[in-house]
C-alpha positions in Angstrom: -5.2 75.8 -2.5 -3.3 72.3 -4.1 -3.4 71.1 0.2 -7.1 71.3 -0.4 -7.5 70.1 -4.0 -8.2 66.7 -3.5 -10.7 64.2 -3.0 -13.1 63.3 0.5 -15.7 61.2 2.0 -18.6 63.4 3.0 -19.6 62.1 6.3 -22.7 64.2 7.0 -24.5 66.8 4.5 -27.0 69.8 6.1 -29.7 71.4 3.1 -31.2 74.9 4.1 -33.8 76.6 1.9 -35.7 79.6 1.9 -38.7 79.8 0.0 -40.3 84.1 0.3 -40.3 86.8 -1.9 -37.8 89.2 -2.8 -37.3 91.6 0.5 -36.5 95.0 0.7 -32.9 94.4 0.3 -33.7 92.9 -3.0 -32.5 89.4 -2.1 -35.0 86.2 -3.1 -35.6 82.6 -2.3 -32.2 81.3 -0.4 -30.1 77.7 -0.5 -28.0 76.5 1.9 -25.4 73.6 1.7 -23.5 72.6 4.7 -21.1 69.3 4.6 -19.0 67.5 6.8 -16.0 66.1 5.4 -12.5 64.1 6.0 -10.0 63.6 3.9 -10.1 60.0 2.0 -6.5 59.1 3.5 -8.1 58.0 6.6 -10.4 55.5 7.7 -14.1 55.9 8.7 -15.9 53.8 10.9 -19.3 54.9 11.7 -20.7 55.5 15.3 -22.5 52.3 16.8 -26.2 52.8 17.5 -26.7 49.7 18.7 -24.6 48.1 21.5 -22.9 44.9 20.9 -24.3 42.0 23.1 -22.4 40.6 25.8 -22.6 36.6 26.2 -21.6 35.2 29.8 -21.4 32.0 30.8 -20.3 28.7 29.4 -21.9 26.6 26.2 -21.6 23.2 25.6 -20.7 21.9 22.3 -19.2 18.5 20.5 -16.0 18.7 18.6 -16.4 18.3 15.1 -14.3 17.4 11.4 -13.9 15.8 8.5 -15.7 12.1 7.8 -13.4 9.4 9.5 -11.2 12.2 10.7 -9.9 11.5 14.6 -8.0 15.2 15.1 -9.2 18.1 13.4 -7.1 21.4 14.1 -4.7 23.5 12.4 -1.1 24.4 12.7 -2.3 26.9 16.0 -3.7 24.3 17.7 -7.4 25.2 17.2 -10.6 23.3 16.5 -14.1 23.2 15.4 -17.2 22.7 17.3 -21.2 22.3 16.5 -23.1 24.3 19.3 -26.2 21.5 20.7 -28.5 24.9 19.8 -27.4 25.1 16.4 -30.0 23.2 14.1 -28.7 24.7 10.7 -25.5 22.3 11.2 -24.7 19.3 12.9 -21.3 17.3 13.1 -20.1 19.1 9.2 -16.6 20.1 9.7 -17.3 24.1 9.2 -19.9 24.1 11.8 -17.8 26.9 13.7 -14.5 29.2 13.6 -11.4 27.9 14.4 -11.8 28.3 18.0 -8.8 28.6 20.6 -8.3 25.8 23.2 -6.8 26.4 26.7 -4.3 24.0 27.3 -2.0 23.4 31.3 0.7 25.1 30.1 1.8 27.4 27.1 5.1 28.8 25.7 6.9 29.5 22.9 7.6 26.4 21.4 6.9 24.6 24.9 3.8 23.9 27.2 1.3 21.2 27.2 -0.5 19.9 24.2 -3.6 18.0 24.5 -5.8 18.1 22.0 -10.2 17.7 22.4 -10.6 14.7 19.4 -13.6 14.6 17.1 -16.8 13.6 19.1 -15.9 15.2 22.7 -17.9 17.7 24.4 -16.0 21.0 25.6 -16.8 23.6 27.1 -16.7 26.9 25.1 -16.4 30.5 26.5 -16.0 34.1 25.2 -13.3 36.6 26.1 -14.7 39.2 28.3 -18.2 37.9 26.6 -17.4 39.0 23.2 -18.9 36.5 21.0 -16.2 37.0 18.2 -13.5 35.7 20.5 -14.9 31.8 21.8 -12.1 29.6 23.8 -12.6 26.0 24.6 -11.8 25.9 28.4 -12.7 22.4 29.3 -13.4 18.8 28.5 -15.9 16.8 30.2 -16.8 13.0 30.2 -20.6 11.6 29.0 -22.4 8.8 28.1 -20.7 8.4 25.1 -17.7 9.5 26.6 -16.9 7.4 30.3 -13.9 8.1 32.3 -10.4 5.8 31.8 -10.8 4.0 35.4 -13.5 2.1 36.7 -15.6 4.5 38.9 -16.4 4.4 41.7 -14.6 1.1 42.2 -11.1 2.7 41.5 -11.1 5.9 43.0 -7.3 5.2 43.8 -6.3 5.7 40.1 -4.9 8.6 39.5 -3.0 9.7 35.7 -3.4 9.9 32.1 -4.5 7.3 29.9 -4.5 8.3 25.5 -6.1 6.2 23.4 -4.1 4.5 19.9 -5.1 6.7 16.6 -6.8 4.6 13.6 -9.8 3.6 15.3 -8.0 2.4 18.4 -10.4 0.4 21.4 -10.0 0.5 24.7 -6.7 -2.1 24.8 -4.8 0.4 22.5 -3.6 3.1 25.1 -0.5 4.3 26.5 -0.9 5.2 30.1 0.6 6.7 33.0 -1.0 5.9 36.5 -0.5 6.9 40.1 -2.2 4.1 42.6 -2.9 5.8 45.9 -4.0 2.8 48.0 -2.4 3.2 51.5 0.4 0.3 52.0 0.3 -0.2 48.5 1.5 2.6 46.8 2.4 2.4 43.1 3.3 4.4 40.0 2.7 2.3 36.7 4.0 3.7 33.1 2.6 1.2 30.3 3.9 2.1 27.0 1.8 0.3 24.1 4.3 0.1 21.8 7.6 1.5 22.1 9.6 3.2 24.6 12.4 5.6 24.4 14.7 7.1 27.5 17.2 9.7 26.8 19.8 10.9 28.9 22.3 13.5 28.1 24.7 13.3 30.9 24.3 10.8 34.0 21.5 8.6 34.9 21.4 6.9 38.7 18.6 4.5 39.6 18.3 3.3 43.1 16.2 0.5 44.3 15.4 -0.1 48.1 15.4 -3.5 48.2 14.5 -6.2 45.0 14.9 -5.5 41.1 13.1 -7.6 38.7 13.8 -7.5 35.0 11.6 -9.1 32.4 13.0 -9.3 28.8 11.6 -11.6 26.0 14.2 -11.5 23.6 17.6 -10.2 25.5 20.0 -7.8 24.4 22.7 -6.5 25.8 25.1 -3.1 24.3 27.9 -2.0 25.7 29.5 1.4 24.1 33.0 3.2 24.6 33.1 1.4 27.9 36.1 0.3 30.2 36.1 -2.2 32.6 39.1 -3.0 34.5 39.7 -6.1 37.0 43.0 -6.2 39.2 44.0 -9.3 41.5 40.6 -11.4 41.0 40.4 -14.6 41.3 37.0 -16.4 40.3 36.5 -20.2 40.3 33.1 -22.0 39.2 32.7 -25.7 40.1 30.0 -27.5 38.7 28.5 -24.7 36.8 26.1 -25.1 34.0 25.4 -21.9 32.1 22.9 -22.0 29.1 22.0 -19.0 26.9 19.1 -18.8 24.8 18.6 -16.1 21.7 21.5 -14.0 23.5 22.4 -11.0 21.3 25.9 -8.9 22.5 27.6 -6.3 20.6 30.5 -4.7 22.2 31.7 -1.3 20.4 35.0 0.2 21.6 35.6 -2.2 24.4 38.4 -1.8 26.5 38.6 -5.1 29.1 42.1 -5.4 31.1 42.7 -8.4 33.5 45.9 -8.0 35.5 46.8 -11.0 38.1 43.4 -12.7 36.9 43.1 -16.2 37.7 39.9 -18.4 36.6 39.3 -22.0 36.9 36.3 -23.8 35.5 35.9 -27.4 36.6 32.8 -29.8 35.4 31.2 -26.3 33.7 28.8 -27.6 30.8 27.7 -24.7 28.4 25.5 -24.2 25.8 24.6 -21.4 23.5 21.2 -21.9 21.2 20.9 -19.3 18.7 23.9 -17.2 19.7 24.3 -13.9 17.3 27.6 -12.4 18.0 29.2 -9.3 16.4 32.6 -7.6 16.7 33.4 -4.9 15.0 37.2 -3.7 14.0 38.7 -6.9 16.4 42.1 -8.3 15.3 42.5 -11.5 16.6 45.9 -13.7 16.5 46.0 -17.6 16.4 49.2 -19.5 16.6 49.3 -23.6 16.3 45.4 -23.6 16.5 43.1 -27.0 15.6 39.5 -26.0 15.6 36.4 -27.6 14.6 32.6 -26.3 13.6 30.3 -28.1 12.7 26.7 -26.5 11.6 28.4 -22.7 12.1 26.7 -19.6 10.7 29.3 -17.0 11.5 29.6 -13.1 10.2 32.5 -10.8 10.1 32.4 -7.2 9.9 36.4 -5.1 9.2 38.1 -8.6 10.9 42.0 -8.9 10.5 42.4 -12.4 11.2 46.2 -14.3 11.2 46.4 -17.9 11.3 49.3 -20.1 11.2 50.0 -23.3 11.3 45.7 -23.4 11.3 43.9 -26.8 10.5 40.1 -25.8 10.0 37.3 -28.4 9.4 33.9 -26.7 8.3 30.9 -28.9 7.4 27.5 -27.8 6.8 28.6 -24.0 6.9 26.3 -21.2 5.4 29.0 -18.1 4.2 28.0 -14.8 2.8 30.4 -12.5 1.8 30.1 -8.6 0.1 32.9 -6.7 -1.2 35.5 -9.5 -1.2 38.7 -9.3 -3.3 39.9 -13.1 -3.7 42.9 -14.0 -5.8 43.6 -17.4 -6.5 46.5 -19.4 -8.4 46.6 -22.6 -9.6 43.5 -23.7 -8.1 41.1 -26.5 -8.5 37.7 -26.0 -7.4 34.4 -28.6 -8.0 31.4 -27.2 -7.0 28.0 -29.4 -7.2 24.2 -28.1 -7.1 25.7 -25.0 -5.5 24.2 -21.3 -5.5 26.4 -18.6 -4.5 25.2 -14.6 -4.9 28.4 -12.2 -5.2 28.0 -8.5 -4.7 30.7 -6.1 -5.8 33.3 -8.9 -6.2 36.8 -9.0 -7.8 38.3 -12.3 -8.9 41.4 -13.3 -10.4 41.8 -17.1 -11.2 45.3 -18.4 -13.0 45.3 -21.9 -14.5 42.0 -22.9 -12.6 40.0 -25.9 -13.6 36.2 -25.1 -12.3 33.4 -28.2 -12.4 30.1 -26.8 -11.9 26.9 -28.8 -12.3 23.9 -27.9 -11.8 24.3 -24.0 -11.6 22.1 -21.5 -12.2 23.7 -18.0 -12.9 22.0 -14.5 -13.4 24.4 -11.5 -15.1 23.2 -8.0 -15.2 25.3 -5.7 -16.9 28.2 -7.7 -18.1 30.7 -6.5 -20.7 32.2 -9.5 -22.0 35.2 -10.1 -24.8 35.5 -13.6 -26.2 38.4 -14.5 -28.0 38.0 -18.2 -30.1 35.3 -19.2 -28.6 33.2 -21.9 -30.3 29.9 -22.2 -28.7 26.6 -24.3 -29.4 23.7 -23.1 -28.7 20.4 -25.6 -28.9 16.5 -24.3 -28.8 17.8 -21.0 -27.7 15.8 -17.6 -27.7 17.6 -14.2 -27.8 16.2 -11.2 -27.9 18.5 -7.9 -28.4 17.3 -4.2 -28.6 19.4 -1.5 -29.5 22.1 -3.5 -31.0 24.9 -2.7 -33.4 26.6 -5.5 -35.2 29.2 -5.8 -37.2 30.0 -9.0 -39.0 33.2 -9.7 -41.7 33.7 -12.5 -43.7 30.9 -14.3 -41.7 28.8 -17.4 -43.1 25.9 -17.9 -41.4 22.6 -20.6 -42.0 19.4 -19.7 -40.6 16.8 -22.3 -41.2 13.0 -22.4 -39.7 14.0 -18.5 -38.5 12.2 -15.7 -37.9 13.5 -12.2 -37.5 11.7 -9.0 -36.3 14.0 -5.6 -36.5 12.9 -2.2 -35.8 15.6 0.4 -36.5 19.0 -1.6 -37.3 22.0 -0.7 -38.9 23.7 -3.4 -40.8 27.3 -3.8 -42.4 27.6 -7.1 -44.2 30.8 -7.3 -46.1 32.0 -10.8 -48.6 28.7 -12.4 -46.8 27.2 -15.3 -48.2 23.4 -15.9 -47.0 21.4 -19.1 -47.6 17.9 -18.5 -46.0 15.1 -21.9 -46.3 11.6 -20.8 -45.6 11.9 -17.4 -44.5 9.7 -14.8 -43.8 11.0 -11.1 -43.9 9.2 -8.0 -43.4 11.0 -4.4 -44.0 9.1 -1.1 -43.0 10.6 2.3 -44.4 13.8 0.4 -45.1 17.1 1.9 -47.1 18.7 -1.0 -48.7 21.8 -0.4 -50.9 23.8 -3.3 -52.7 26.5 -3.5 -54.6 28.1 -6.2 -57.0 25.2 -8.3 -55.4 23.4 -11.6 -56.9 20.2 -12.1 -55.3 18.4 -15.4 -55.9 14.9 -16.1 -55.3 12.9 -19.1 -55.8 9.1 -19.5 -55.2 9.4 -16.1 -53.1 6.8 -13.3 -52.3 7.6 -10.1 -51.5 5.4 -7.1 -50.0 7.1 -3.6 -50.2 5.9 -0.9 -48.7 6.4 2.9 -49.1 10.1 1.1 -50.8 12.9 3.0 -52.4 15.0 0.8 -54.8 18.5 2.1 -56.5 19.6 -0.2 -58.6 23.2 -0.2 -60.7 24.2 -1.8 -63.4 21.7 -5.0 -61.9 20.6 -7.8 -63.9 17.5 -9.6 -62.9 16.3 -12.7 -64.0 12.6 -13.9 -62.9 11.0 -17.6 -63.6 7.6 -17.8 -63.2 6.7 -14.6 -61.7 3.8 -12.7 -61.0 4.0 -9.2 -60.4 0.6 -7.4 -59.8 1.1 -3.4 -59.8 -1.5 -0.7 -58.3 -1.2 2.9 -58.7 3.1 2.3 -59.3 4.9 4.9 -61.1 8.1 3.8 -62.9 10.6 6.2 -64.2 13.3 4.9 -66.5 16.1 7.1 -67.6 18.7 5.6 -70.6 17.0 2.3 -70.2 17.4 -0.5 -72.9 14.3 -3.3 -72.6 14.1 -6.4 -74.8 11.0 -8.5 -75.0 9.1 -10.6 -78.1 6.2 -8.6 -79.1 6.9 -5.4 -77.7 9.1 -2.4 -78.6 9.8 -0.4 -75.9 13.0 1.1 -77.1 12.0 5.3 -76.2 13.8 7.0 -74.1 12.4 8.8 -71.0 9.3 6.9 -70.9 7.1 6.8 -68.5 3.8 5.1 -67.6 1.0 6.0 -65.4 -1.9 3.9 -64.5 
């Protein structure tokens, strides 16, 4: 039978076996084989003989972790404990599971989330006293551990109080109390940093009798509002308004006055350390005289027109970014001044510029100078990467030295006069032409050097040439000397 043809787990096996002599049928000792079998498709799990304990009750236990670690848990919310029985382990992160911790309220996505924090003792107990299924149920305060109110002194404090990460003390909280004392009823939210409100349609806030607002710093905002005033009339007499680190910024700000009439008689005002910011305002001036004196003053996509404008600035700190200034026929002398320019255009046509005492830093300049004659005294250059081209170029070097690595140079008609120089080629190609080359009192180290040479004549006075394992190959070559007759052709010499 294929169906049966195939393989098993043998789950129980019976042996029977007859030991007697032959009877009078004939038949002998007996064996019997009986097995109990399933098919190896499915799984086997053997009866329990021993029932699995049953733990009720609650354990304490201390939350454990990493060293310095404040939160230990994992993306399911669950953390580690060491059981007070356990003497194996004592505050090692692995001292338990993950274990499960039973939090106010739990959704998908949503709930309450408050996690136990390394050193707290919680309460652990087991799913319908399974041991393989522990749940933290509960937090308790200690010793080491004491409430976030005074007790029993302020048993009218009701609310949560959290405590700052990174080793924060007791000042470093955000808290949200409820103050129960009769007749003085309170609800204070402290947050120790920053707070945020967010509303996404309308807020209303209504106060019974007095409100009292304490900023350090002001700032006001004002966005996509319109206010509208019809027929007022408002008149100040003797007013005296001061404003102190007053920051406004008005976005999209409609304002209408119709019929509006305002007098302000004796008013004294003054602004200290006013920042004021409008944004996409096009103001018109007509016949305007102004005046500042000691004005810092920004503007941000401003369309100004002024005619007929006389404008007197002394003392005036300007910055400006992305400007586009044309100028024609203009004189400009600027002394000890420093000016920083970022994405600027200029155009200057028959400008005269004075500058002293300027400092000026270029970054990525591409610059074409046509007749220029320029001196340059106790200068140092350094240029990597460069190609040069130079044609019908004299040049004098004197006291110089060079250092290149990896140049390409075309010298064409150039005549070179070098005074105490020291040059130094690595792996160089050299290849001259129709060139005279004088040297006088010179020495010359060539390494790993390969030296075409056509139709050359060289003269040497008072050389010294000292030659170590050199291989010279001469091919057609005519030598004259007193002495010496080397007049073979296709010599060679080896050391």
């Amino acid at each position: 039978d294929a169906a049966r043809n195939r393989r098993y787990y043998v789950t129980a096996s019976q042996l029977t076996f007859l030991q007697d002599g032959p009877d009078s049928s004939g038949q002998g000792r007996n064996v019997m084989a009986v097995f109990r079998a399933m098919t190896d498709d499915r799984p086997f799990r053997p009866l329990r003989l021993t029932a699995k304990p049953i733990l009720p009750g609650i354990q304490s236990a201390t939350v454990v972790g990493p060293v310095n670690a404040e939160v230990h848990t994992d993306k399911l919310g669950r953390i580690r404990v060491h059981f007070h029985w356990d003497r194996y382990k004592t505050q090692e992160e692995d001292a338990s599971c993950w274990i499960r911790v039973s939090q106010a309220w739990a959704g998908k996505g949503w709930g309450v989330l408050a996690l136990p924090r390394v050193g707290q003792e919680v309460l652990v107990t087991y799913v319908d006293g399974d041991l393989d299924r522990p749940m933290v149920t509960g937090i308790v305060y200690n010793g080491d551990n004491p409430t976030p109110y005074d007790l029993p002194k302020d048993i009218r404090y009701t609310g949560l109080v959290t405590r700052s990460l990174k080793q924060g003390r007791y000042s470093n909280a955000s808290q949200i109390t409820f103050d129960d004392q009769r007749g003085a009823e309170r609800v204070m939210v402290h947050a120790e940093r920053d707070m945020q409100q967010t509303t996404e349609r309308n807020s209303s806030e209504a106060v019974g009798q007095d409100q009292n607002i304490d900023v350090k710093g002001t700032s006001t905002s004002v966005t996509g509002a319109s206010i509208k005033f019809t027929g007022v009339s408002v008149s100040f007499t003797g007013l005296s308004v001061s404003f102190t680190g007053v920051s406004t910024s008005f976005t999209g700000l409609s304002t209408s006055f119709t019929g509006a009439s305002t007098s302000f008689t004796g008013v004294s005002t003054g602004f200290t350390g006013v920042s004021t910011g409008f944004t996409g305002v096009s103001t018109s001036f007509t016949g305007i005289s102004t005046g500042f004196t000691g004005v810092s003053t920004s503007f941000t996509g401003v369309s100004t027109s002024l005619t007929g404008t006389r404008t007197s600035v002394t003392g005036t700190s300007q910055g400006m970014t992305g400007i586009s200034t044309s100028m024609t026929g203009t004189s400009v002398s600027a002394t000890g001044m420093s000016q920083s320019m970022t994405g600027v255009s200029s155009s200057y046509t028959g400008t005269s510029t004075s500058v002293t005492g300027s400092k000026m830093s270029v970054t990525g300049t591409s610059k074409s100078v046509t007749g220029t004659s320029m001196s340059d005294t106790g200068s140092s250059v350094s240029i990597t990467g460069t190609s040069m081209s130079t044609t019908g170029s004299s040049t004098s070097v004197t006291g110089s030295k060079m250092s290149t690595t990896g140049s390409d140079v075309g010298v064409t008609g150039c005549s070179v006069s070098t005074t105490g120089a020291s040059v130094k080629l690595v792996g160089s190609d050299t290849s001259m032409t129709g060139s005279e080359t004088k040297a006088v009192g010179s020495k010359m180290s060539t390494t790993g050097s390969s030296i075409s040479s056509v139709g050359s004549e060289v003269s040497s006075t008072g050389f010294s040439n000292s030659t170590t394992g050199f291989k010279y190959s001469y091919t057609g070559a005519s030598y004259s000397d007193t002495g010496v007759d080397l007049k073979k052709v296709g010599m060679e010499v080896k050391s």
